[in-house]
Backbone as CSV, one residue per row, in Angstrom:
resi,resn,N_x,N_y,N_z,CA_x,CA_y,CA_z,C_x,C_y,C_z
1,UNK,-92.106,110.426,85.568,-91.225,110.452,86.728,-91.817,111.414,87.762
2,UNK,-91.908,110.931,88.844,-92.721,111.507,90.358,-91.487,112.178,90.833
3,UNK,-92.177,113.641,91.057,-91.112,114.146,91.817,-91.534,114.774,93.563
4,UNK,-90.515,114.785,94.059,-90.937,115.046,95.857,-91.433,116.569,95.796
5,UNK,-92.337,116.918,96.436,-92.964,118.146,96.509,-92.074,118.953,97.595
6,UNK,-91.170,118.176,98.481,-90.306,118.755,99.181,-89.069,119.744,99.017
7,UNK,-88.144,118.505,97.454,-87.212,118.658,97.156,-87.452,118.728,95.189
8,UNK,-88.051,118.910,94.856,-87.897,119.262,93.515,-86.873,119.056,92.551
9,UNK,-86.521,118.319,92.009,-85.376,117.939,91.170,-85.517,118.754,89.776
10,UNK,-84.724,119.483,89.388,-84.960,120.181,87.639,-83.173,119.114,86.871
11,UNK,-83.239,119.360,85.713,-82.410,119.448,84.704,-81.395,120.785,84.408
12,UNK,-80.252,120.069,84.447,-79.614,121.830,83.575,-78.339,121.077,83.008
13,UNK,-78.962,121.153,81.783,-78.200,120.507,80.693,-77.713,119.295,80.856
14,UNK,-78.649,118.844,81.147,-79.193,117.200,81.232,-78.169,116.310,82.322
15,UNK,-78.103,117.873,83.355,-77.884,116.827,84.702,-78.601,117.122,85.535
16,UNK,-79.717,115.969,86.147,-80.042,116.505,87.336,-79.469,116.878,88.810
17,UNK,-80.288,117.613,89.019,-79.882,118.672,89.789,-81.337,118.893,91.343
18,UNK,-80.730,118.641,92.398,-81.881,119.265,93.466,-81.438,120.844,93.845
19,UNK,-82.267,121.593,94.883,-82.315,123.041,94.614,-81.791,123.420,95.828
20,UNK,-80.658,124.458,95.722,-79.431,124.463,96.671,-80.621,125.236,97.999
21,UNK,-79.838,124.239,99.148,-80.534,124.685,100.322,-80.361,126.207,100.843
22,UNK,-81.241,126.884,101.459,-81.126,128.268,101.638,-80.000,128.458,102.833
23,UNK,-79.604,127.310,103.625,-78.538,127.926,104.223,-77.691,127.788,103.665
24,UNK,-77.144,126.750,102.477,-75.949,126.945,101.916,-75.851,128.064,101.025
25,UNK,-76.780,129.012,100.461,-77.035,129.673,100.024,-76.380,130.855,100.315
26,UNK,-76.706,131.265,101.506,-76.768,132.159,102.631,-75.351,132.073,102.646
27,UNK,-74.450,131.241,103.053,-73.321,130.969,103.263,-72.710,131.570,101.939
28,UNK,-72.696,130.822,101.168,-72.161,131.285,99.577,-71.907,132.450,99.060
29,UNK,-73.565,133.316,99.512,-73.282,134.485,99.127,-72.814,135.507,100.626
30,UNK,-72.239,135.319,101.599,-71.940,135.495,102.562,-70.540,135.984,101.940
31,UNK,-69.527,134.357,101.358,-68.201,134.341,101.011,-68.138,135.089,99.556
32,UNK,-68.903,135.203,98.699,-69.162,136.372,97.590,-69.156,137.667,98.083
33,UNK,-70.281,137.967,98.904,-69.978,139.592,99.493,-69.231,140.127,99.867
34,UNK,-68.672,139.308,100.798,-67.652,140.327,101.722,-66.167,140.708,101.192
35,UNK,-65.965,139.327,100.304,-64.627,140.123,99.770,-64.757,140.587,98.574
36,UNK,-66.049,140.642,97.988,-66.499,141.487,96.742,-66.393,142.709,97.361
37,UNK,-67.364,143.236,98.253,-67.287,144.550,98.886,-65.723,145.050,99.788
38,UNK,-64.694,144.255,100.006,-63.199,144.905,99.737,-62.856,144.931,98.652
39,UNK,-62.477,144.141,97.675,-62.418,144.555,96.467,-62.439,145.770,96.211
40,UNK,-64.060,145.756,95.923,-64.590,147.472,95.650,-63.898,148.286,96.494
41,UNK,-64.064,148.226,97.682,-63.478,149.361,98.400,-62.064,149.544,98.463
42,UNK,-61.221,148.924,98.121,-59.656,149.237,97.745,-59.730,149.546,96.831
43,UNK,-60.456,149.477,95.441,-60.567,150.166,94.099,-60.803,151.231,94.075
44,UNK,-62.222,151.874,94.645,-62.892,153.049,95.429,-61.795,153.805,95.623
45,UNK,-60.715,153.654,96.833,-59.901,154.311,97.238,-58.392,154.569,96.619
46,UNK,-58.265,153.628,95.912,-57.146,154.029,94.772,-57.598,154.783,93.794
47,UNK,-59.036,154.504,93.291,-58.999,155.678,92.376,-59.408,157.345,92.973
48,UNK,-60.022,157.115,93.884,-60.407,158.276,94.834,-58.868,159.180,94.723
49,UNK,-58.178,158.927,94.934,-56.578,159.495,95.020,-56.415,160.118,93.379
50,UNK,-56.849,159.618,91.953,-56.844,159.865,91.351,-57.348,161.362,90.600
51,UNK,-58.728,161.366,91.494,-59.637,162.503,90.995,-59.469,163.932,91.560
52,UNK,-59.233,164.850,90.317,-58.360,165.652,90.592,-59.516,166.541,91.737
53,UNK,-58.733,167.577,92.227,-59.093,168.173,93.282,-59.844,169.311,93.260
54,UNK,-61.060,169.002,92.676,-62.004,170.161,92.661,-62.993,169.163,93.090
55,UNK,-63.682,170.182,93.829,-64.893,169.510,94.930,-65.874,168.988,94.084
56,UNK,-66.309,169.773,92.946,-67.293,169.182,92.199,-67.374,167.509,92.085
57,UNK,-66.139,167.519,91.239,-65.542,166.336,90.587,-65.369,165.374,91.822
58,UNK,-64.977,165.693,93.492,-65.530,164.381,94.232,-66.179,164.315,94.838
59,UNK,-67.135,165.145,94.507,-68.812,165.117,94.874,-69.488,163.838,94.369
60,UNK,-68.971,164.326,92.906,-69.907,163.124,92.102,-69.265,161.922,92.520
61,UNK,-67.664,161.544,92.269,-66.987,160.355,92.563,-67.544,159.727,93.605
62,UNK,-67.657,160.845,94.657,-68.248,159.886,96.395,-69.701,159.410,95.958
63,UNK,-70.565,160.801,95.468,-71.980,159.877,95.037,-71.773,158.746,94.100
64,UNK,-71.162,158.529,92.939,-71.373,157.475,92.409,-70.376,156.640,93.059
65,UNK,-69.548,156.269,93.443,-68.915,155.186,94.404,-69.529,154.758,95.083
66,UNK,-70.136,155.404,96.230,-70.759,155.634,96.958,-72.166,154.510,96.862
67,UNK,-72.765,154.599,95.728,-73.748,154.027,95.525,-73.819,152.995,94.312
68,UNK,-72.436,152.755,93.828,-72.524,151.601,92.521,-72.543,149.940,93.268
69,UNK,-71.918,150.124,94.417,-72.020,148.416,95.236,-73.344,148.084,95.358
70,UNK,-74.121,149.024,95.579,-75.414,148.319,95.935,-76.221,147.700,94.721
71,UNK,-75.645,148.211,93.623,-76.701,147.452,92.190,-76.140,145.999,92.207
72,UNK,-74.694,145.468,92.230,-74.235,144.122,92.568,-75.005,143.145,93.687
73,UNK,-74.867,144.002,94.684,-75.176,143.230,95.831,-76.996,143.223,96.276
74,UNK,-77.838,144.336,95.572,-78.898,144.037,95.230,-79.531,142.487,94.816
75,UNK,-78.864,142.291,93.465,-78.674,140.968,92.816,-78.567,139.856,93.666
76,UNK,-77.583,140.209,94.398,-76.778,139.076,95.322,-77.822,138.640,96.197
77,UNK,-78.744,139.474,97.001,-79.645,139.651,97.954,-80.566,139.421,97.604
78,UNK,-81.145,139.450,96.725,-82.361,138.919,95.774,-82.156,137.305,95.622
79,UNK,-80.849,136.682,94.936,-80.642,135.589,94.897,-80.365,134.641,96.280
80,UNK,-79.820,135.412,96.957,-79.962,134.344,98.732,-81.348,134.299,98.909
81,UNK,-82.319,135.347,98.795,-83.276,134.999,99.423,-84.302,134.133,98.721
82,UNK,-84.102,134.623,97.416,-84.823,133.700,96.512,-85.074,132.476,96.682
83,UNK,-86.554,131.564,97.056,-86.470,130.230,96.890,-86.131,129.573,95.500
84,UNK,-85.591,127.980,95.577,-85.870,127.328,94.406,-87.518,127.837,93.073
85,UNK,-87.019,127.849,92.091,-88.162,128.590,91.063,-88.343,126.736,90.482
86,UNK,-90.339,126.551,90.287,-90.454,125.356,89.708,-89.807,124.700,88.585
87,UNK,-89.748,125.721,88.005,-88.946,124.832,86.510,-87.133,125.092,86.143
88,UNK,-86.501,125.248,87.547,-85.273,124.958,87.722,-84.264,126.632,87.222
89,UNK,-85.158,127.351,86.739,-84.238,128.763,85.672,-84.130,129.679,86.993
Protein backbone atom coordinates (compact mmCIF):
# COMPACT_ATOMS: atom_id res chain seq x y z
CA UNK A 1 0.00 0.00 0.00
CA UNK A 2 1.44 3.51 -1.45
CA UNK A 3 1.30 6.10 0.77
CA UNK A 4 1.21 10.15 -0.10
CA UNK A 5 4.47 11.71 0.93
CA UNK A 6 2.26 14.73 1.66
CA UNK A 7 -0.20 13.27 4.01
CA UNK A 8 1.07 10.11 5.60
CA UNK A 9 -1.51 7.80 6.85
CA UNK A 10 -0.33 5.54 10.19
CA UNK A 11 -2.57 2.93 12.15
CA UNK A 12 -3.58 3.23 15.84
CA UNK A 13 -5.17 0.28 16.75
CA UNK A 14 -6.10 -0.68 13.52
CA UNK A 15 -7.77 2.49 12.50
CA UNK A 16 -6.38 4.46 10.07
CA UNK A 17 -5.64 7.58 10.79
CA UNK A 18 -4.02 10.88 8.71
CA UNK A 19 -1.80 13.37 10.87
CA UNK A 20 -3.72 16.19 12.59
CA UNK A 21 -3.04 19.44 10.70
CA UNK A 22 -0.81 21.98 12.56
CA UNK A 23 -3.45 24.54 12.58
CA UNK A 24 -5.91 22.40 14.11
CA UNK A 25 -3.38 21.63 16.39
CA UNK A 26 -2.58 25.02 17.34
CA UNK A 27 -6.18 25.58 17.95
CA UNK A 28 -6.62 22.52 20.29
CA UNK A 29 -3.95 23.23 22.31
CA UNK A 30 -4.92 26.93 22.37
CA UNK A 31 -8.53 25.57 24.05
CA UNK A 32 -6.30 23.14 26.48
CA UNK A 33 -4.13 26.04 27.72
CA UNK A 34 -5.94 28.67 28.56
CA UNK A 35 -8.41 27.22 30.76
CA UNK A 36 -5.80 24.77 32.06
CA UNK A 37 -3.76 27.83 33.09
CA UNK A 38 -7.12 29.29 35.11
CA UNK A 39 -7.63 26.29 36.58
CA UNK A 40 -4.19 26.42 38.00
CA UNK A 41 -4.43 29.82 38.88
CA UNK A 42 -7.66 29.69 41.02
CA UNK A 43 -6.03 26.62 42.73
CA UNK A 44 -2.69 28.67 43.17
CA UNK A 45 -4.76 31.21 44.93
CA UNK A 46 -6.98 29.23 47.13
CA UNK A 47 -4.30 27.47 48.40
CA UNK A 48 -2.01 30.54 48.64
CA UNK A 49 -4.64 31.71 51.45
CA UNK A 50 -3.84 28.50 53.09
CA UNK A 51 -0.06 28.85 53.79
CA UNK A 52 0.54 29.91 56.98
CA UNK A 53 2.20 33.26 57.41
CA UNK A 54 5.76 33.09 57.67
CA UNK A 55 7.64 34.50 54.77
CA UNK A 56 9.78 31.57 54.40
CA UNK A 57 6.98 29.21 53.81
CA UNK A 58 5.57 31.74 50.86
CA UNK A 59 8.67 32.18 49.46
CA UNK A 60 8.85 28.72 48.52
CA UNK A 61 4.88 28.43 47.75
CA UNK A 62 5.31 31.55 45.18
CA UNK A 63 8.60 29.81 43.81
CA UNK A 64 7.11 26.55 43.38
CA UNK A 65 3.63 27.78 42.10
CA UNK A 66 5.16 30.03 40.45
CA UNK A 67 7.00 27.69 38.29
CA UNK A 68 5.01 24.16 38.31
CA UNK A 69 2.64 25.42 35.06
CA UNK A 70 5.39 25.56 32.96
CA UNK A 71 6.42 21.65 33.17
CA UNK A 72 2.56 20.99 31.77
CA UNK A 73 2.55 23.47 29.28
CA UNK A 74 6.19 22.75 28.22
CA UNK A 75 4.65 19.36 27.00
CA UNK A 76 1.80 21.14 25.53
CA UNK A 77 4.25 23.37 23.42
CA UNK A 78 6.40 20.74 22.36
CA UNK A 79 3.29 18.85 21.08
CA UNK A 80 1.67 21.92 18.93
CA UNK A 81 4.75 22.36 17.44
CA UNK A 82 5.68 19.00 16.85
CA UNK A 83 5.23 17.74 13.23
CA UNK A 84 3.47 14.41 12.36
CA UNK A 85 6.41 11.57 13.50
CA UNK A 86 6.81 8.74 10.43
CA UNK A 87 5.59 5.84 12.11
CA UNK A 88 2.42 7.48 13.60
CA UNK A 89 3.74 7.27 17.84
Amino acid sequence: MAQSAQTPAYSYYGISMSPMPPRFKKLLGLFILLPGIAVYLTAAMILADRVPDIWLLKLVYFLVAGLAWAFPARYLMGWISAGPSRNGK
